[in-house]
C-alpha positions in Angstrom: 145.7 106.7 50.5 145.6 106.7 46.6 149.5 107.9 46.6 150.1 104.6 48.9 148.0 102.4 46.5 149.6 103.2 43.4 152.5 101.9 44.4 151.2 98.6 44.4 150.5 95.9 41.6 146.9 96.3 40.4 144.7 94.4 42.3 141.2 92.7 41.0 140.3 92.3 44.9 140.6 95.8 47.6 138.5 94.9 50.7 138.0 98.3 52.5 138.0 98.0 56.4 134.5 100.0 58.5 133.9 102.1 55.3 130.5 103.2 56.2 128.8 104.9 53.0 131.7 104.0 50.6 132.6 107.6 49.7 136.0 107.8 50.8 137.1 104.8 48.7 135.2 105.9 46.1 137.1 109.4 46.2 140.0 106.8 46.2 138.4 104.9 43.2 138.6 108.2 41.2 141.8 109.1 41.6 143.1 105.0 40.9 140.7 104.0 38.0 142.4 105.0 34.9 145.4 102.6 36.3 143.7 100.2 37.5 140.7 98.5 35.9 137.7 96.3 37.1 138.5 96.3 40.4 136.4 94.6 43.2 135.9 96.5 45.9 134.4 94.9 48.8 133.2 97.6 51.4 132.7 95.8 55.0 131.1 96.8 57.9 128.7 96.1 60.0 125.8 97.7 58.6 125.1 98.3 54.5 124.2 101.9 54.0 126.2 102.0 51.0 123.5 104.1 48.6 122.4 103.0 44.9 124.2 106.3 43.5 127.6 105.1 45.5 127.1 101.8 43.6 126.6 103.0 40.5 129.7 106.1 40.4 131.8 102.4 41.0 130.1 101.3 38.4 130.7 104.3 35.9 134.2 103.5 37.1 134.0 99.7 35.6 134.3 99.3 39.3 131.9 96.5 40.9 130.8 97.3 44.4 129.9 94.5 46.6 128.9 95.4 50.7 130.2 92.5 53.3 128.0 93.4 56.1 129.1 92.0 59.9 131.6 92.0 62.4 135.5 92.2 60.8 136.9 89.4 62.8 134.2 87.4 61.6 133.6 88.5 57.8 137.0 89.6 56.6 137.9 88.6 53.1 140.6 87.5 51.3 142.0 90.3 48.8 144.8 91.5 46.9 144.9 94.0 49.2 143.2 95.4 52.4 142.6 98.8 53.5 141.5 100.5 56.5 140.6 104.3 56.9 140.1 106.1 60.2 139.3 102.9 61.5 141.9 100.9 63.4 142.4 104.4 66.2 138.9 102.4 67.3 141.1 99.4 68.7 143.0 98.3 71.8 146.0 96.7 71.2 145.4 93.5 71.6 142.3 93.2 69.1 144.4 95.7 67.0 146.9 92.6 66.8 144.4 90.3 66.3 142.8 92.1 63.1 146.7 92.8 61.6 147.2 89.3 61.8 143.8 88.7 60.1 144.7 90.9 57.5 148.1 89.9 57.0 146.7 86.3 56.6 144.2 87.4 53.7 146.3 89.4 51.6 149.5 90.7 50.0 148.7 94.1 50.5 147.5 96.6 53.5 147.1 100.2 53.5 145.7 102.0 56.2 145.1 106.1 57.3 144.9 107.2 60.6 144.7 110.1 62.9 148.3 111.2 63.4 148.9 111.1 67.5 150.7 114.3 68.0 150.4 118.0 69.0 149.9 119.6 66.1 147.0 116.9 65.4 145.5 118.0 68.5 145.9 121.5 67.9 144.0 121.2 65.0 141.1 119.0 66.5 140.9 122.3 69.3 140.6 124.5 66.4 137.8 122.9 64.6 135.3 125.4 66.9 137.0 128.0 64.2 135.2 126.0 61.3 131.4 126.2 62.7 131.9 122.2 63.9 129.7 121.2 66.4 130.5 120.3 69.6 130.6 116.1 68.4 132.4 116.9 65.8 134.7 119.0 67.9 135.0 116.0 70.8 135.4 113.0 68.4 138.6 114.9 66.8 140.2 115.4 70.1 139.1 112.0 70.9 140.4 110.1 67.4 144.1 112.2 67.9 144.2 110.4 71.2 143.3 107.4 70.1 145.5 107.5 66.8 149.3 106.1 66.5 152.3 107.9 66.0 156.3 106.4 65.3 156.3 102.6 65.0 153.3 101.5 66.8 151.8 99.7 64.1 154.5 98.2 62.8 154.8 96.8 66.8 151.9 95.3 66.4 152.0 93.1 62.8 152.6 89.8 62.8 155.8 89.1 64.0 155.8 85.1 63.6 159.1 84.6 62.0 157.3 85.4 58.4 158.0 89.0 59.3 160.5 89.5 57.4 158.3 89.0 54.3 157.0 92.2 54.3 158.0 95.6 53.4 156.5 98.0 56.3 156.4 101.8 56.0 154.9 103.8 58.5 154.7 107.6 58.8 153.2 110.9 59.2 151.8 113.0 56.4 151.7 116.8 57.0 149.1 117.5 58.5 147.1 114.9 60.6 147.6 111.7 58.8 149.5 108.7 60.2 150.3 106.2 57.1 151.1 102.8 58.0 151.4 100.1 55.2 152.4 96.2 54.5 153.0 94.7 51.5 154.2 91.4 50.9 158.1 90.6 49.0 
């Protein structure tokens, strides 16, 4: 995710798609922050159980951390760009359009990581037994490399009303389980 971000111009807006407790973008945040400075990053989801000590590592960042709590289609905001990690394999197509439209209305930029749909993915979900996961664990792996994209299919699926051809699309797999898919405006 950070290698796909840099790429892009530095943004004072990231809105960050079901990010739960934070702590992957922050991971993000930490590997982005020297390049670029007093960023917004707007976690949204449905519930805010982003802790006082996630806030404040943004903070020590001289990132600010604000929560948008409530359902995407409903509370998605504009940004400079829009990511989305682990979090669009939860979609059927047709809500999956829906959101990438969303998205591709509110801002310039989208980056999103997601299981990779192949059998090498899978292997690896079987394997997790190996690790000491526990059997929820070991089921929602199988289940999110079933669920997850592979090829083109996200690029099927964005906007594709004649202002296609205004965005740059990449996605790919990265070795080993990551599908990459991301739009950015020309």
């Amino acid at each position: 995710m950070a290698g796909a971000l840099a790429r892009l111009p530095v943004p004072r807006v990231v809105a960050d798609l079901g990010s739960g407790d934070g702590h992957f973008l922050l991971s993000v945040a930490k590997r982005l922050a020297r390049r670029w400075p007093r960023v917004t990053v707007l976690v949204c989801d449905q519930q805010d159980i982003v802790s006082d000590g996630t806030r404040a590592e943004f903070g020590a960042l001289g990132w600010n951390c604000e929560v948008r709590r409530g359902d995407i289609f409903d509370t998605l905001p504009d940004a400079d760009i829009i990511t989305a990690n682990l979090f669009l394999h939860h979609f059927e197509d047709n809500a999956l359009s829906r959101l990438l439209a969303l998205a591709a209305a509110r801002a310039p930029a989208f980056v999103a990581c997601e299981p990779r749909r192949n059998g090498f993915s899978l292997l690896g979900a079987r394997l997790l037994w190996a690790l000491g996961c526990n059997d929820v664990t070991r089921h929602d792996a199988v289940a999110s490399v079933c669920a997850g994209f592979n090829g083109l299919e996200l690029a099927a699926l964005w906007p594709q009303d004649g202002a296609a051809l205004r965005w740059r699309l990449e996605e790919r797999g990265i070795f080993p389980f990551t599908h990459l898919f991301a739009a950015h405006a020309l």
